[in-house]
C-alpha positions as CSV (number, residue, x, y, z in Angstrom):
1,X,-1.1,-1.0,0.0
2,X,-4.5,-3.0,-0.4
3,X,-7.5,-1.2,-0.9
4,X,-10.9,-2.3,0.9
5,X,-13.1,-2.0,-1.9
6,X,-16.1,-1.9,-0.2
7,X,-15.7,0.3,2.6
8,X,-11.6,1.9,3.1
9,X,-10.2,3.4,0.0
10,X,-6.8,4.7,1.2
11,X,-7.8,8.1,-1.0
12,X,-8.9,11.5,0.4
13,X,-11.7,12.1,-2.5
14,X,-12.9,15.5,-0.8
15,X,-9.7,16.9,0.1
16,X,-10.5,21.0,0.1
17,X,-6.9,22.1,-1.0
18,X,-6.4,19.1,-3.9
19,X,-6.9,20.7,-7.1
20,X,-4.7,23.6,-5.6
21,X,-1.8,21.3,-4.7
22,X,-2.0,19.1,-7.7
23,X,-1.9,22.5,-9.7
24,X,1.1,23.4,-8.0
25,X,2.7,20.2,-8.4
26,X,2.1,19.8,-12.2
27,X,3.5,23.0,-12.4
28,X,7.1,22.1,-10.8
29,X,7.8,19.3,-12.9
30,X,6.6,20.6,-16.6
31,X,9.6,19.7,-18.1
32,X,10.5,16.4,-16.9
33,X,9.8,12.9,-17.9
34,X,7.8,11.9,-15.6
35,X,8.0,8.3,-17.5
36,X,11.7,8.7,-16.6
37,X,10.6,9.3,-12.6
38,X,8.5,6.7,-12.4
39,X,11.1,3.8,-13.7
40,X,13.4,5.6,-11.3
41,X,11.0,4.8,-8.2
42,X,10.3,1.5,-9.5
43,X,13.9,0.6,-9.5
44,X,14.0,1.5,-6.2
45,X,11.0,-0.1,-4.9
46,X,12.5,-3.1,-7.2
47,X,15.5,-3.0,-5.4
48,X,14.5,-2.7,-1.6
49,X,11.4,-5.2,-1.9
50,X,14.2,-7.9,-3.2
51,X,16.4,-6.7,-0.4
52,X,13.4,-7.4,2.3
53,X,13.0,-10.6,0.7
54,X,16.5,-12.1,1.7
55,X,16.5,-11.0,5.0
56,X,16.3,-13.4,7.9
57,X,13.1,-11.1,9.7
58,X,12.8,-14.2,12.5
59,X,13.7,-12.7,16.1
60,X,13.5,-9.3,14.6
61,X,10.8,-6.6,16.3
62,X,8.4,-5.4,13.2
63,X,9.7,-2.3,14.8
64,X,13.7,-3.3,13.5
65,X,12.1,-4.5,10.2
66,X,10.4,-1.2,8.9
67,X,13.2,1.1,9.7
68,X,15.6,-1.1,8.5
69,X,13.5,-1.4,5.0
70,X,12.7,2.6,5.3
71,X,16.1,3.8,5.4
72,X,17.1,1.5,2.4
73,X,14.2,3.6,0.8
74,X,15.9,6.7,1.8
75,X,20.1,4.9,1.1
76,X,18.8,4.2,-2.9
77,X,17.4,8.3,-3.0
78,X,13.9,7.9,-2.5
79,X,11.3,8.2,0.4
80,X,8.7,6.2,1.3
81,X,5.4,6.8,-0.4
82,X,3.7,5.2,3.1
83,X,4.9,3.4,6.5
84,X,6.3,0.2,5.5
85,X,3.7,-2.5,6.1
86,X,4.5,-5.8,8.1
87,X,1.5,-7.6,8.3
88,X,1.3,-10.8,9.9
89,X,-0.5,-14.2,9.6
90,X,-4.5,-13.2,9.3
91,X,-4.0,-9.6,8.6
92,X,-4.1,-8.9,5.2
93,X,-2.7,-5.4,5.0
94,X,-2.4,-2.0,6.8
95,X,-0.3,-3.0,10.3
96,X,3.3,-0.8,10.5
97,X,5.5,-0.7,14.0
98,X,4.3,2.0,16.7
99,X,7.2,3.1,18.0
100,X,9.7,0.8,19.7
101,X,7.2,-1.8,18.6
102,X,7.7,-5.1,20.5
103,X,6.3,-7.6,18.4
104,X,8.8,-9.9,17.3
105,X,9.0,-12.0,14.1
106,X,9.0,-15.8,14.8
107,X,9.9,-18.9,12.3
108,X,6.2,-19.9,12.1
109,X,4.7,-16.3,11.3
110,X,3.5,-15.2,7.2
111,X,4.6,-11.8,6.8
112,X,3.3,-9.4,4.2
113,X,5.6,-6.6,3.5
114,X,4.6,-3.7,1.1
115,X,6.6,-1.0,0.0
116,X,5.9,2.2,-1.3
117,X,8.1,4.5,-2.7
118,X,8.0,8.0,-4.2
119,X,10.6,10.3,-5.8
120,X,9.2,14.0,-5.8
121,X,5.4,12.1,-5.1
122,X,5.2,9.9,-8.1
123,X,4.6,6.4,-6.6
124,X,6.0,3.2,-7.3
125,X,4.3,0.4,-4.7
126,X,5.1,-3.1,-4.5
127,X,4.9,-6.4,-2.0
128,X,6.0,-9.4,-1.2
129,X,5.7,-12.3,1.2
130,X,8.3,-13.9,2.9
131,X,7.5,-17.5,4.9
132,X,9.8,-20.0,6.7
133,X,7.6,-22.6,7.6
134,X,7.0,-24.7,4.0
135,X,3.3,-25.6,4.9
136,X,2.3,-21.9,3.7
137,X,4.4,-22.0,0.5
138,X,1.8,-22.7,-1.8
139,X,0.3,-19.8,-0.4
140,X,3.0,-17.3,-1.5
141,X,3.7,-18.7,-4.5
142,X,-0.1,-18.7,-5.6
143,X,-0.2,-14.8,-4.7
144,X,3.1,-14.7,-7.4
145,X,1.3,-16.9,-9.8
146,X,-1.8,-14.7,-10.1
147,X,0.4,-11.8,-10.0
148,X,2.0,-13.2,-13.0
149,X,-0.6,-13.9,-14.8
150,X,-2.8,-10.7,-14.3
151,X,0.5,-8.8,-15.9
152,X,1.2,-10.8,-18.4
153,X,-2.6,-10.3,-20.2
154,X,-2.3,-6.3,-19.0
155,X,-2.6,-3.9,-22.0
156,X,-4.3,-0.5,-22.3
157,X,-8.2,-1.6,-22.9
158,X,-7.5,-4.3,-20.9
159,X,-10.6,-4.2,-18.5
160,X,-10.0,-4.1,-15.2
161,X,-12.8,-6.8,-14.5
162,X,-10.7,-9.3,-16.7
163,X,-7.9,-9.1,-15.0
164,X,-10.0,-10.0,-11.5
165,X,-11.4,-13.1,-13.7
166,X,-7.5,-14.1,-14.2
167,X,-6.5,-13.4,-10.5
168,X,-9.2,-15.5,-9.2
169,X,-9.0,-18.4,-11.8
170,X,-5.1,-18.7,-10.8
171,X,-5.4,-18.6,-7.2
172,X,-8.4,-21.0,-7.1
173,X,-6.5,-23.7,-9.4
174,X,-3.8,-24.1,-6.9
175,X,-6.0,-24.5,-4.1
176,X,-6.8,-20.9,-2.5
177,X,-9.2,-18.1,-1.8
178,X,-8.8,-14.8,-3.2
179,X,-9.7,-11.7,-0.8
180,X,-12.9,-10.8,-2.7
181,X,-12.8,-7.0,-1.0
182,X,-9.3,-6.5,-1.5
183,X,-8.2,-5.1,-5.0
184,X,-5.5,-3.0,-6.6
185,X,-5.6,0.5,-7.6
186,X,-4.9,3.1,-9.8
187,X,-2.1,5.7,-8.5
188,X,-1.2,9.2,-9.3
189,X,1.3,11.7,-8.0
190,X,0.9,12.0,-4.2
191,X,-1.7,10.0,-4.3
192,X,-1.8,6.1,-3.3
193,X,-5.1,5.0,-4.4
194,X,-6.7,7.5,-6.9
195,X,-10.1,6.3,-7.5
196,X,-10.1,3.1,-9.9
197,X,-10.0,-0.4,-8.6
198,X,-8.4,-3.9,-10.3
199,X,-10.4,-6.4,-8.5
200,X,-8.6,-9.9,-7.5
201,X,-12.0,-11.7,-8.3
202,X,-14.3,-11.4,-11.4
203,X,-17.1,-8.5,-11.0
204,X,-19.9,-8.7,-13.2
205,X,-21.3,-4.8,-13.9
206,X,-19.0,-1.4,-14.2
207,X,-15.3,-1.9,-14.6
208,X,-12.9,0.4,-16.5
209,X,-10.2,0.1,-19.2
210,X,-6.7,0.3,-18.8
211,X,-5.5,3.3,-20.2
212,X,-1.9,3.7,-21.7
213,X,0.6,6.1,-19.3
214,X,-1.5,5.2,-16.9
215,X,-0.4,4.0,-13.2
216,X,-1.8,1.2,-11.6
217,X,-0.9,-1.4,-8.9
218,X,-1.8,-5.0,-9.1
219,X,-1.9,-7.1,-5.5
220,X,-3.6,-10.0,-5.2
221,X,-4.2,-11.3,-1.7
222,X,-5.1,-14.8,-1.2
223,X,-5.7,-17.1,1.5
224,X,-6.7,-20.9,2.4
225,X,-9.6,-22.5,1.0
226,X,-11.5,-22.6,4.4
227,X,-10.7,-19.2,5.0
228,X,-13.5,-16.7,4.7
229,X,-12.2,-14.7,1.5
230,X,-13.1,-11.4,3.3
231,X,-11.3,-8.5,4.9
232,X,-12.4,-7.2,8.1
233,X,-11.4,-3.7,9.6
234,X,-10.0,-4.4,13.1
235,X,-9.1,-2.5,16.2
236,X,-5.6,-1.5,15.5
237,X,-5.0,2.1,13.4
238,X,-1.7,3.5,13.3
239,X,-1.3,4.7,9.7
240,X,-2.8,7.9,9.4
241,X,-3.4,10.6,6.5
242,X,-5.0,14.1,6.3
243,X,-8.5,14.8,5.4
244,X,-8.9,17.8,5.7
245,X,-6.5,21.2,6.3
246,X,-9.4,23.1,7.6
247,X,-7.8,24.9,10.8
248,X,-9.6,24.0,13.8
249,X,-8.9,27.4,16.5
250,X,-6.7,25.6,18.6
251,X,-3.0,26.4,18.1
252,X,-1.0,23.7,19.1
253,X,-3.2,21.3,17.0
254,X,-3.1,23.8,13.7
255,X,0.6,24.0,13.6
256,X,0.8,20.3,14.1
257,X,-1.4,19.9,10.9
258,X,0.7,22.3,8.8
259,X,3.8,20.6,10.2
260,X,2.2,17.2,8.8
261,X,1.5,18.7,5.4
262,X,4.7,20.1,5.0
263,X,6.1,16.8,5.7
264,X,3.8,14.4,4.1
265,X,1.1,16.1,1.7
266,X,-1.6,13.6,1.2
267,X,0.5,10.4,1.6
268,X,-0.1,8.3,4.7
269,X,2.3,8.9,7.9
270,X,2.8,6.6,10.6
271,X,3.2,7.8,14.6
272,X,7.1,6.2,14.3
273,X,7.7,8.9,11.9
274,X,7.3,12.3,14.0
275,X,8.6,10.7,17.0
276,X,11.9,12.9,16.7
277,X,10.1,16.0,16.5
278,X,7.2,15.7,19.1
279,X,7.2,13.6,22.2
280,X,5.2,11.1,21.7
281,X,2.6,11.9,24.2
282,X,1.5,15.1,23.1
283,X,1.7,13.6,19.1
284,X,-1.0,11.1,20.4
285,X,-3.5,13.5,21.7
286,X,-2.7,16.0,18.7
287,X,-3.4,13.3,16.4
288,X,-6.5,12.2,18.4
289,X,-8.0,15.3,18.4
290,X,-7.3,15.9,14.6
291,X,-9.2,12.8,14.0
292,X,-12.4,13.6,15.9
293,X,-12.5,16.5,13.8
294,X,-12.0,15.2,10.6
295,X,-9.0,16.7,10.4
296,X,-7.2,13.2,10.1
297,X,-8.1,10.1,9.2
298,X,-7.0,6.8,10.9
299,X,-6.9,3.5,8.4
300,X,-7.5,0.2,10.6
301,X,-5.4,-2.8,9.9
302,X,-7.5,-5.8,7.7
303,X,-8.4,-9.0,8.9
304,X,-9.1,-12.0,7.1
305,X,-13.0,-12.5,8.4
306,X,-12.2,-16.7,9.4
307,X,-8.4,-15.5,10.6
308,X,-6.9,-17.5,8.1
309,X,-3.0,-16.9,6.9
310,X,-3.0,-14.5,4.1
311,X,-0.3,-14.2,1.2
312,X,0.2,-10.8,-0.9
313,X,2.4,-10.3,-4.1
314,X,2.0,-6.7,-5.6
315,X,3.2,-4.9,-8.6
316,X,3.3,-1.9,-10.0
317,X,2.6,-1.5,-14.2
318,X,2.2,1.2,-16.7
319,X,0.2,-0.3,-19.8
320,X,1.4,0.2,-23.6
321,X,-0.7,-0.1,-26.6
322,X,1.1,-3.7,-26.8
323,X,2.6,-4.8,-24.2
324,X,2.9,-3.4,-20.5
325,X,5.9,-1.7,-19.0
326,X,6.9,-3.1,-15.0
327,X,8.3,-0.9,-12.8
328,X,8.9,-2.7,-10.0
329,X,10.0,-5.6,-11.9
């Protein structure tokens, strides 16, 4: 999923009960390859993101589109690490289906569609961009392009402000705009972004190394060169994570957190998703109120700031000493 740099970073930083749940996490899987897990969800991710690339999504509700891609998730023996995001035209990132949603695909629409998978909360995340009208594909091949080319010079001590310099160089030769507050991230287990960012331009000051073993997602997002280049939180949220398990002396709302950490830890949920177990009123108000406490935390979609198409290609890596190993390949 895309990470506002500047102002949304889709990472609870002062989560009370993380070191306690990371504990107990790191504990469970002592003895497994977690190498071995992480190809695994990258296969998967590989495998459905390639499958949601075929499809024919026009006349389909964005509704139809993320369970269908979810329960491939679920048919290959993973779950999804987040709601499957169908982003369309000048949002950038961050829109999944409410419920029955209504909004149909049509033959002139860009859709993003980023998928993240986990097996046992060790994340493999991944996008594409599927197009039917031809005047946008220079778009989404320019998001592949810089894709490829950011991977391809990705080592451990690569820094991260290198591969931005690459991103942007590719997508401006062939006639784009990168997203300049869009980037990729670094990702541990149960956690989407955790802390470091690979820009998709070139930042002059503090950037990081890669480091080898470690996890990270590169996604540029591009758009057209009258386009503003900037990402702009909009009015729509309805992907949601928890901030905070603090009980709040109300019971309803208290066993409705515990019911969302038992379900979902600290990965992002979506209103579609508990559906089945609450009726969807009362989930609205619960989650409402869990919000306005802190509890919660709503992510809005992203808008490109001149609502210009955008185009996303994503990939997941883990660097080597000498070359870098793609998951999601």
């Amino acid at each position: 999923m895309g990470q506002l740099t500047l102002t949304h970073i889709f990472h609870n930083q002062n989560l009370a009960y993380t070191s306690i749940s990371l504990n107990i996490f790191n504990l469970e899987f002592q003895e497994l390859d977690v190498y071995e897990i992480y190809i695994k969800a990258g296969k998967i991710a590989s495998k459905v993101r390639e499958y949601a690339r075929i499809q024919d999504h026009t006349g389909k509700t964005l509704s139809e589109i993320c369970n269908d891609i979810e329960q491939e998730i679920f048919k290959n023996g993973a779950e999804p690490a987040f709601p499957v995001n169908v982003s369309l035209n000048d949002i950038a990132a961050h829109y999944t289906a409410e419920p029955n949603d209504p909004i149909t695909v049509k033959n002139t629409d860009v859709l993003k569609i980023d998928v993240g998978v986990h097996v046992d909360g060790y994340i493999a995340d991944t996008a594409v961009t599927v197009s039917y009208d031809s005047k946008y594909q220079n778009l989404v091949d320019t998001a592949e392009r810089a894709l490829d080319e950011a991977i391809n010079m990705a080592r451990s001590n690569t820094r991260a402000s290198d591969i931005g310099r690459i991103i942007e160089k590719t997508i401006t030769k062939y006639g784009c705009k990168p997203i300049q507050n869009l980037s990729g991230h670094s990702l541990e287990r149960y956690t989407i972004h955790a802390g470091k960012s690979i820009p998709n331009i070139w930042t002059i000051g503090h950037s990081f190394n890669l480091s080898v073993n470690n996890v990270y997602a590169i996604e540029p997002f591009v758009t057209t060169k009258d386009g503003q280049g900037v990402v702009y939180e909009g009015k729509v949220k309805n992907i949601f994570g928890i901030a905070s398990r603090k009980r709040i002396k109300d019971q309803k709302a208290d066993d409705f957190l515990e019911y969302l950490w038992n379900k979902f830890k600290t990965l992002p949920f979506a209103l579609r998703w508990i559906v089945n177990e609450y009726e969807e009123k009362e989930a609205v108000s619960l989650i409402g109120l869990l919000i306005r406490k802190k509890n919660l935390h709503a992510y809005p979609i992203l808008v490109e700031g001149a609502n210009r198409i955008v185009a996303q290609a994503e990939h997941t890596i883990i660097p080597q000493e000498s070359d870098t190993i793609t998951i999601t390949k």
